[in-house]
C-alpha positions in Angstrom: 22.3 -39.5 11.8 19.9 -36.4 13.8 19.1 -32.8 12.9 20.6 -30.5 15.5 18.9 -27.6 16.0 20.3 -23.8 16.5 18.1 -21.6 18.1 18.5 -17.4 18.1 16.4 -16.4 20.3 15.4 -13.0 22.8 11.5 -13.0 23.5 9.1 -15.0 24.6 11.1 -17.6 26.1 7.8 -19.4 27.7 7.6 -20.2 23.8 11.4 -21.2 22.9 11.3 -23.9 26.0 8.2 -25.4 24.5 9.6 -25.8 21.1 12.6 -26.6 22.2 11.4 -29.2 24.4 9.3 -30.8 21.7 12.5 -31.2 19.4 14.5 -32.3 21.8 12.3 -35.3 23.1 12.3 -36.3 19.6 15.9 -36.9 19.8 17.1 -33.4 18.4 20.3 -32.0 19.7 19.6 -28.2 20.8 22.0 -25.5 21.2 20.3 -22.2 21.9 21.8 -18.9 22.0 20.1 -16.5 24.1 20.5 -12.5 23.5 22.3 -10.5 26.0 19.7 -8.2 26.3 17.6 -10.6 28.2 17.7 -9.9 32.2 19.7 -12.2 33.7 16.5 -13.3 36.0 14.8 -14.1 33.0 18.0 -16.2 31.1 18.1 -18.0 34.5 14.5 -19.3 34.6 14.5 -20.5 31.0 17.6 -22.2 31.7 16.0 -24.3 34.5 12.8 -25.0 32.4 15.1 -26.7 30.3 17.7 -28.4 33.0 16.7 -32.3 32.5 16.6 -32.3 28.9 21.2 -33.9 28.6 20.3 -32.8 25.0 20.0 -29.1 25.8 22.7 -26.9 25.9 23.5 -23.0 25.9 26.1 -21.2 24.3 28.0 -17.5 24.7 26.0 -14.7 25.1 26.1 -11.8 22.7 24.0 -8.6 22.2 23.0 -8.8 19.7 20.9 -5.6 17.0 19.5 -6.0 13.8 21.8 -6.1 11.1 25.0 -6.4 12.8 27.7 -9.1 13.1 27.5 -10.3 17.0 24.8 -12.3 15.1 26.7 -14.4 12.6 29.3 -14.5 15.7 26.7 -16.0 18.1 25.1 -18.7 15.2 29.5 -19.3 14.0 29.4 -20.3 18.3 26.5 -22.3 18.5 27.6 -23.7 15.2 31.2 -25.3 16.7 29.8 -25.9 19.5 26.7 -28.3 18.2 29.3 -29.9 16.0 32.0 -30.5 18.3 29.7 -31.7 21.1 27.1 -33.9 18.6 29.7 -36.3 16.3 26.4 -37.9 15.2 25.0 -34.6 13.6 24.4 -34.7 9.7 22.4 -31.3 9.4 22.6 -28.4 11.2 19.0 -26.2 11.1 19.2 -22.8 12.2 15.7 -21.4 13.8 14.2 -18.5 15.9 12.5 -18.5 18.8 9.9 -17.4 16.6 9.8 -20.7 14.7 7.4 -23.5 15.1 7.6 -26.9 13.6 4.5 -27.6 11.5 5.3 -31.8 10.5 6.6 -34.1 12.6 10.0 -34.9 13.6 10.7 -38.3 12.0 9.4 -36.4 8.9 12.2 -34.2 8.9 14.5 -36.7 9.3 13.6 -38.9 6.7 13.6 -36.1 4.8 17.4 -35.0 5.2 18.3 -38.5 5.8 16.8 -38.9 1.7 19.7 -35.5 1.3 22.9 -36.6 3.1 24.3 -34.0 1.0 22.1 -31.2 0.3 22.6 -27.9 2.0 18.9 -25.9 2.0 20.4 -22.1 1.7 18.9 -19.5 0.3 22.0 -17.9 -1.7 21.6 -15.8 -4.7 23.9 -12.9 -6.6 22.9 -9.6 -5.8 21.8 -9.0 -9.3 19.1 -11.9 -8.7 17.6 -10.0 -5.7 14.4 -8.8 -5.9 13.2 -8.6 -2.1 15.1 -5.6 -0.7 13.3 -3.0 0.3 15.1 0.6 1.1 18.2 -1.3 1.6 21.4 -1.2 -0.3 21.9 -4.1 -3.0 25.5 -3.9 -4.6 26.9 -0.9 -2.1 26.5 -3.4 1.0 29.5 -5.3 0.1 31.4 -2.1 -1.2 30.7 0.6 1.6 32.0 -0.3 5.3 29.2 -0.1 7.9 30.8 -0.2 11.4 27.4 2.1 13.3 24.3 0.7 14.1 21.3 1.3 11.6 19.1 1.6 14.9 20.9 3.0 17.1 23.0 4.7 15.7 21.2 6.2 12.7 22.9 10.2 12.6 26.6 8.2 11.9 25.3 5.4 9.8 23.8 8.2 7.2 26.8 10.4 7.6 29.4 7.7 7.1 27.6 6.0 4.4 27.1 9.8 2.4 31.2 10.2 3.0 31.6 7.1 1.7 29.9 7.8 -1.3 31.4 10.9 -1.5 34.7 10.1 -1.6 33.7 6.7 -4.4 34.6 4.2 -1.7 35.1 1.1 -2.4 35.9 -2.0 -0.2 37.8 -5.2 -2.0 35.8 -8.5 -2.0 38.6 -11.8 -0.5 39.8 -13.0 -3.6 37.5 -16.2 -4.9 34.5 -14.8 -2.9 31.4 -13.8 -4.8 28.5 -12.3 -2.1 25.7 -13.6 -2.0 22.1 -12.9 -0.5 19.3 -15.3 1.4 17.3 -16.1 4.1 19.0 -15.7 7.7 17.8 -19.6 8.6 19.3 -22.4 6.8 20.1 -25.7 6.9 23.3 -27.4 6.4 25.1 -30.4 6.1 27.7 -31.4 8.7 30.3 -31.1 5.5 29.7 -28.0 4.7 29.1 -26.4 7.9 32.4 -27.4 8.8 34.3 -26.6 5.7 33.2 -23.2 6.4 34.4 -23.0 10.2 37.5 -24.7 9.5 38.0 -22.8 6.2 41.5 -21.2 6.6 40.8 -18.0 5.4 38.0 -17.6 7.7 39.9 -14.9 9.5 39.5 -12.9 6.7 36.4 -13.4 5.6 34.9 -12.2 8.9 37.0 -9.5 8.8 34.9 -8.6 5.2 31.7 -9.2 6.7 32.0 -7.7 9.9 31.5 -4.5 7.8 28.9 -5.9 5.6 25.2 -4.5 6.2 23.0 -7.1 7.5 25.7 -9.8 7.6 23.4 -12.6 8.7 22.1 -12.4 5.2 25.2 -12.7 3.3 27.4 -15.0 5.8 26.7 -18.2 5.3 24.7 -17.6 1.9 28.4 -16.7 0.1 30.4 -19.1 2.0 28.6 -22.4 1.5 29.0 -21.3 -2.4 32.8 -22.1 -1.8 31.9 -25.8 -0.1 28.9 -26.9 -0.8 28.7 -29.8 -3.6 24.9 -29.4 -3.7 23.3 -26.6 -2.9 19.6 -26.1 -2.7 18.8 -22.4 -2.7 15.4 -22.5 -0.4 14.7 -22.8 3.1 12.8 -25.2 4.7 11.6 -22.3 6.9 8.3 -20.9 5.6 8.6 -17.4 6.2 6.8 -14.2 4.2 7.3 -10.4 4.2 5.1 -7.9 3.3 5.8 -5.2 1.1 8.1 -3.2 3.1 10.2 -6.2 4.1 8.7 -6.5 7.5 8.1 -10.2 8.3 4.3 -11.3 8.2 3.3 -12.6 11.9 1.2 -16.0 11.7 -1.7 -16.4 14.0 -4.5 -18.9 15.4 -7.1 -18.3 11.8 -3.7 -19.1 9.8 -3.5 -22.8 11.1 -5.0 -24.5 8.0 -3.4 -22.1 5.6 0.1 -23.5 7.0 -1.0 -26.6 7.0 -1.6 -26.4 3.2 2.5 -25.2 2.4 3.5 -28.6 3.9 7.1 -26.6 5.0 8.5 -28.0 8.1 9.0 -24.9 10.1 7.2 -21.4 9.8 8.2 -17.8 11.5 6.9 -15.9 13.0 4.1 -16.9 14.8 2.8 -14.8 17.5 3.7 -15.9 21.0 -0.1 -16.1 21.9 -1.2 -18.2 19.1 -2.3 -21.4 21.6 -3.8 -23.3 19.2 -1.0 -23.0 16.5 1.5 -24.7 19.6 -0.9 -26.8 20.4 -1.9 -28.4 16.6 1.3 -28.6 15.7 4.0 -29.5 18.9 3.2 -32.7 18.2 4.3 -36.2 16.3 1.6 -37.6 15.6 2.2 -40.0 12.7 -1.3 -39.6 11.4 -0.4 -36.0 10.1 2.8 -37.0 8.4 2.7 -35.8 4.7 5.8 -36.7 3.2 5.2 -34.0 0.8 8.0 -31.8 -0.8 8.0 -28.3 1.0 5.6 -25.9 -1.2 5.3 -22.4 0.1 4.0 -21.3 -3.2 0.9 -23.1 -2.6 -0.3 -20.3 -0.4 1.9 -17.6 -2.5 -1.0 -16.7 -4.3 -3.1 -15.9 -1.1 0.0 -13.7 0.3 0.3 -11.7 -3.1 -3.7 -10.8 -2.6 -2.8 -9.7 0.6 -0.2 -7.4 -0.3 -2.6 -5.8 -3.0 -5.4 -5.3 -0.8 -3.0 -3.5 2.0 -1.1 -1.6 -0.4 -4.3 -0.8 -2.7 -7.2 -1.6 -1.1 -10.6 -1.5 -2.9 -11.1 1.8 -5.1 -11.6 5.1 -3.1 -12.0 3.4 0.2 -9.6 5.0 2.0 -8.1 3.3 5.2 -5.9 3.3 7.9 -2.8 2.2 6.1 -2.7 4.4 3.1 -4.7 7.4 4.2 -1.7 9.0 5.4 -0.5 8.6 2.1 -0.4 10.7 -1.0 -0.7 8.4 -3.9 -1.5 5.3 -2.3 -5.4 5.7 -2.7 -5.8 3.1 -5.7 -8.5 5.2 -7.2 -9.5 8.5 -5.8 -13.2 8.1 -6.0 -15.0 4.0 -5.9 -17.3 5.0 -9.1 -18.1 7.8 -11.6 -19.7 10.8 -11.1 -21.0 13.4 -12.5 -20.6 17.5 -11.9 -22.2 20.1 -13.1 -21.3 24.0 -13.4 -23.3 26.4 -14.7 -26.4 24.6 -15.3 -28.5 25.0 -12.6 -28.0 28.8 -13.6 -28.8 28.3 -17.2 -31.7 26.0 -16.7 -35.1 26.4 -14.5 -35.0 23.1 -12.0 -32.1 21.7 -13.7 -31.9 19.1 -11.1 -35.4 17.9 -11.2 -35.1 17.1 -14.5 -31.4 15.9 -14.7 -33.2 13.4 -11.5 -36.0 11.9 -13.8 -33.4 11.9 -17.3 -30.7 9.7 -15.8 -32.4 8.3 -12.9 -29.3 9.4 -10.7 -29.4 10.9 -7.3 -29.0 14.7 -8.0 -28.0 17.3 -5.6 -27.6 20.4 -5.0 -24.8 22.5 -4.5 -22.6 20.2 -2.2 -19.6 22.5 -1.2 -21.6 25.9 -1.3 -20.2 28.3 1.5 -24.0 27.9 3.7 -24.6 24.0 3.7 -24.4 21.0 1.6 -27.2 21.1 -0.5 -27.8 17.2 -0.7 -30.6 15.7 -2.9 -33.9 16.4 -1.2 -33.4 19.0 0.8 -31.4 16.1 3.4 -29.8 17.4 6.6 -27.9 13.8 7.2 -27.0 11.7 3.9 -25.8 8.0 3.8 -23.6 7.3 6.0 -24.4 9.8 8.1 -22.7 12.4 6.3 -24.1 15.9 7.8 -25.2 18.7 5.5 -22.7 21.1 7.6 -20.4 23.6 6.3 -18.1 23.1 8.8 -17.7 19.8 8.9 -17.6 19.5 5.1 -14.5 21.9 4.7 -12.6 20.3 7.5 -11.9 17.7 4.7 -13.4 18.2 1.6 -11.8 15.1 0.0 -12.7 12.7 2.8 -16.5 14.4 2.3 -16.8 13.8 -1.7 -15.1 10.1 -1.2 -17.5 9.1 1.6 -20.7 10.8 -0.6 -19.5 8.6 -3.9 -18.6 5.4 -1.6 -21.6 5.6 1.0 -23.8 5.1 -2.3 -22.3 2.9 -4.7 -24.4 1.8 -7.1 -25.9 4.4 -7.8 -24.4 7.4 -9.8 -24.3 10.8 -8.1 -24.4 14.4 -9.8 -24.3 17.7 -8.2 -23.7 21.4 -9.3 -20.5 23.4 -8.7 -20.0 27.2 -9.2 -17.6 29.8 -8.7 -19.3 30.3 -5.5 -18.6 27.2 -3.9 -15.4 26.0 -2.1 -12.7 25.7 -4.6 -10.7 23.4 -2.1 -12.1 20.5 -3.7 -11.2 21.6 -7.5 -8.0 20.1 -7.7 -9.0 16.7 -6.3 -11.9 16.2 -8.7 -10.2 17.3 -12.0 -7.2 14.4 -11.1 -10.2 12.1 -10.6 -10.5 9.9 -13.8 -14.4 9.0 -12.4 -15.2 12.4 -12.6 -17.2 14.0 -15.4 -17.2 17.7 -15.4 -19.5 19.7 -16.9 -19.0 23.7 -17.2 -20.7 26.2 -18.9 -18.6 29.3 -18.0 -19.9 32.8 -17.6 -23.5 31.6 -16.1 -22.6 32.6 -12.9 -23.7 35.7 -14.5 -27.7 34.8 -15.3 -28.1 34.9 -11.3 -26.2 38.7 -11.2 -29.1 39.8 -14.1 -32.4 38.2 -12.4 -31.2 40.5 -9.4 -32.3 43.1 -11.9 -29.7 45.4 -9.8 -27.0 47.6 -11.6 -24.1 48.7 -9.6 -20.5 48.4 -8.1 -21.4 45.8 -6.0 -22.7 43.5 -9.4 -20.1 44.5 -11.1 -17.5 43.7 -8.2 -18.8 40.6 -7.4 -18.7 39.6 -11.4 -15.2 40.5 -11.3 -14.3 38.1 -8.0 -16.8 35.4 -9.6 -15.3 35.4 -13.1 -11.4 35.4 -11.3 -12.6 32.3 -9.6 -14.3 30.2 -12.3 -10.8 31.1 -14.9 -8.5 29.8 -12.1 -11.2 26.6 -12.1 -10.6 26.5 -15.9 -6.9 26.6 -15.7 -7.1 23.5 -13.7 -9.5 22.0 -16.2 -7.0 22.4 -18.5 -3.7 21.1 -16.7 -2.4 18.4 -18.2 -2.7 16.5 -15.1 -6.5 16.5 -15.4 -7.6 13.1 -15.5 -11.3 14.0 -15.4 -13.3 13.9 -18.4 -14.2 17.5 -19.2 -16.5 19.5 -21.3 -16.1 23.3 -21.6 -18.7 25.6 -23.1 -18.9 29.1 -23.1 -22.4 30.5 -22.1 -22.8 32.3 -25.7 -21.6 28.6 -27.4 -24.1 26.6 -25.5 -27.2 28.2 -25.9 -26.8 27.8 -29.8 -27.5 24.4 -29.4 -28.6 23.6 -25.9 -29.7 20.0 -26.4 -26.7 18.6 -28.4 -24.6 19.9 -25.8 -27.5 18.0 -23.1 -27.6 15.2 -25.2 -23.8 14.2 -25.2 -24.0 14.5 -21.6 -26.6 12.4 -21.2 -25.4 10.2 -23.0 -22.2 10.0 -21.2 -24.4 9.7 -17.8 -26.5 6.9 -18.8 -24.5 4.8 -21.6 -27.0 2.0 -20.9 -29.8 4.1 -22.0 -29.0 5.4 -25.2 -32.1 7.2 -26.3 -32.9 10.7 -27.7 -34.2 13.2 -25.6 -38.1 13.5 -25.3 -38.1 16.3 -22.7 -36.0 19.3 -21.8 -35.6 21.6 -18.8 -37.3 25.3 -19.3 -34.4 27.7 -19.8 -34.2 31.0 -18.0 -35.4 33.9 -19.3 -32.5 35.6 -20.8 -34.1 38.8 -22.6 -31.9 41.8 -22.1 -28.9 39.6 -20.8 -26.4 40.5 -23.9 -27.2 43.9 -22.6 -26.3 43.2 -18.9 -23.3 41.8 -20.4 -22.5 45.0 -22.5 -23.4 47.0 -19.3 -20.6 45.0 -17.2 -18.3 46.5 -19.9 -19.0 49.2 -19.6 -18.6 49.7 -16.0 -14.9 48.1 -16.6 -15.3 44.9 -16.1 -14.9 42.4 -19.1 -17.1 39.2 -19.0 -15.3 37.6 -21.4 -16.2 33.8 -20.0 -19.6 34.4 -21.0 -18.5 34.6 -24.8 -19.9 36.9 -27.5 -23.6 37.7 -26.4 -24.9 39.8 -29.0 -26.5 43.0 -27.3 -30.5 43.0 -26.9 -30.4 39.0 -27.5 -32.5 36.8 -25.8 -29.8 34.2 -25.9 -31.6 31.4 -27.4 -31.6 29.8 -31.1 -34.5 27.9 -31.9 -34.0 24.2 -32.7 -35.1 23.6 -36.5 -34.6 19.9 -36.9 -38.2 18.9 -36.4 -36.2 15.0 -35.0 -34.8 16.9 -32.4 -36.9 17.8 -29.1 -37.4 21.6 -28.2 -36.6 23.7 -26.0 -39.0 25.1 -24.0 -38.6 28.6 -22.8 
């Protein structure tokens, strides 16, 4: 007994007459159905390339689309006419042009040979299906789908909403459960034709002309009705990525199909020379006789899905950037932000430098440059210190800063006076740690030494800016860790307030503090405050600053460093 072989194909016929060829000369029976679509020129060369193979034969043309029923029509064709024109036929194996043979020949046959019986089938219940992706499951057998999902997308929507609508509902042939599998297959002679000589075939395509994506649910609930043993795999190795698309083998994959010792794989990529050339061959010497394992290489797939749907942590690349959501991680690493401080303390980034050992900048989205660590005009990867190029994409700028230089932790300052674009992004960032002491925006308004509108105006639009920054703070879809202090609150105790953020910063280096930053001079700043009032405009983010104080509380725990003033 041989293995005939069906082949669907409609590109790169240079390919098809090579495989073909090879399976043939080994004593295969072909019948190849060629798409309509294909010029006629075209049809006619790859004819003749195959004219002095007697084993070689063409069937009926039909055009055929993706997910429609010329397809099943064109394989029920080539089916009859393999069987009626090879008596010596005792399985059937449905490829693509796409498919390549990875083990010899004689292999194959020895293999079904072993399996006079078997029929290879992938056929499960819809309920068992786990692989569609934006299809329909259940409503595929229940709806009616006579347009074209392609090309004929406006009515296929429209008459599948109606449908729906109007609860539908299409009645399955009576002893026919629908099931779901692979398009390619491989069956016995038995029970390919028990199912063309079935006598309710007429009725059963009738069902499945209507059926969406019949080629997957043809055969698969048929051979159910016939078969005596069904094995529900395919001997095909094929894989699909997470939207369903088929993954495309090329040249760097030959060893890795090598390892899933399957007899045929799809789809390799018509230019893949050395894939044709390894493996259109018999060559005893790379005969196996191994049991067909694709889930040897499952594992390598799986990490290939992960890394295109979640890539590394806030890399963010061509396939997800368009995105929302798909980032895996907004940021690569923690970081640290500070607001307020800088105002509060007298070269709060100096010290902050030295007391985590941290690269410490500046203001990085303030409205006249990115302040980067240094005084820097171009940071790593040559990320520029301009404005303009900085608010063209302010996520893309703070992702790049915290990738570009991993490893090492990053802080920077943030005020009212900065762009806000980028609030929202860093308070849904779980690496971020936010720091704010609200209302010190208004220690840089009092060292003007300046009372009038203008003070007071731009207190109001300051104070307006930071509460809306708050109010995101305080979403509950803040992922960032946050700590809040009023201005009043946190000179009480300046350096438990440092210390718990220090500690935070450096966990590794869990040590008191044995030097603090000098605080700015805050005598007469409750009375700034009260003067603010005044005028009519409430600083109320600043908290209760008692009028004529300084603002500070000395420290009297002699264990705990002091603040210098």
């Amino acid at each position: 007994m041989s293995i005939g072989f069906i082949m669907m194909v409609h590109t790169a016929l240079d390919r098809v007459s090579q495989t073909a060829r090879h399976w043939a000369s080994s004593g295969c029976p072909i019948v190849i159905h060629c798409d309509k679509s294909v010029p006629k020129k075209e049809f006619e060369a790859f004819t003749d390339s195959l004219a002095d193979l007697e084993n070689v034969s063409f069937t009926k043309r039909y055009r055929c689309e993706w997910g429609t029923w010329p397809i099943v029509a064109a394989t029920i064709e080539a089916a009859q006419q393999m069987l009626k024109t090879h008596p010596d036929v005792g399985h059937v194996f449905l490829a693509s042009g796409s498919c390549l043979p990875l083990r010899p020949v004689q292999e194959l046959r020895a293999y079904l040979e072993a399996r006079p019986r078997t029929d290879f089938i992938e056929s499960v219940t819809v309920e068992d299906v786990t692989w569609t992706k934006g299809g329909f499951d259940s409503e595929r057998f229940a709806l009616r789908f006579p347009f074209s999902w392609r090309s004929q997308r406006y009515l296929f929507d429209r008459y599948v909403a109606l449908q729906r609508l109007f609860k539908f509902r299409r009645r399955v042939p009576e002893n026919l459960t629908p099931h779901l599998g692979s398009q390619w297959w491989c069956l016995s002679r038995a029970t390919l034709s028990a199912i063309l000589n079935d006598p309710n075939r007429a009725s059963y395509d009738r069902y499945f002309k209507r059926v969406w994506i019949p080629d997957e649910s043809y055969f698969q609930s048929l051979v159910r009705l016939h078969s005596k043993e069904v094995e529900s795999r395919s001997l095909t190795l094929s894989k699909f990525d997470f939207q369903g698309k088929p993954h495309i083998f090329y040249d760097d994959h030959l060893q890795l199909l090598r390892r899933s010792d399957c007899f045929v794989a799809r789809k390799i990529w018509p230019h893949a020379t050395k894939l044709y050339a390894s493996f259109l061959s018999n060559d005893p010497s790379v005969t196996k006789n191994a049991e067909p394992n694709p889930s040897k290489i499952d594992r390598l797939f799986s990490k290939a899905v992960d890394r295109r749907t979640l890539g590394r942590p806030g890399l963010y690349m061509q396939s997800r950037f368009p995105n929302n959501d798909w980032e895996n991680g907004k940021t690569c690493q923690a970081y640290s932000v500070f607001g307020g401080f800088s105002d509060v303390f007298v070269n709060f980034e100096t010290w902050l430098s030295k007391t985590v050992g941290g690269r410490v900048h500046g203001n990085l989205f303030a409205p006249d440059r990115v302040h980067f660590a240094g005084g820097d005009t171009v940071y790593n990867g040559c990320l520029s210190d301009s404005a303009l190029t900085r608010d063209q994409n302010p996520k893309a700028f703070l992702t790049s800063l915290i990738w570009n230089t991993r490893g090492e932790r990053q802080c920077f300052q943030y005020s009212p006076a900065d762009s806000q674009d980028i609030a929202q992004f860093m308070a849904s960032d779980p690496n971020a740690q936010i720091s704010v002491v609200t209302g010190a925006w208004a220690v840089r308004l009092f060292q003007t030494k300046i009372n009038s509108s203008v003070i007071r105006k731009e207190a109001a639009r300051l104070q307006t800016i930071e509460a809306k920054f708050l109010d995101v703070l305080r979403s509950p879809h803040c992922k960032a860790r946050v700590r809040i202090w009023t201005l009043a609150d946190f000179v009480e105790a300046p350096m438990e307030h440092l210390q718990e953020i220090i500690d935070e910063t450096s966990p590794r280096s869990r040590r008191r503090l044995n030097e603090a930053p000098r605080m700015a001079d805050l005598d007469g700043f409750g009375r700034f405050l009260q003067t603010l009032k005044n005028q009519g405009m409430n600083p109320y983010l600043a908290g209760d600053f008692p009028v004529g104080s300084a603002g500070t509380v000395q420290d009297s725990d002699p264990q705990r460093p002091y603040l210098v003033k």
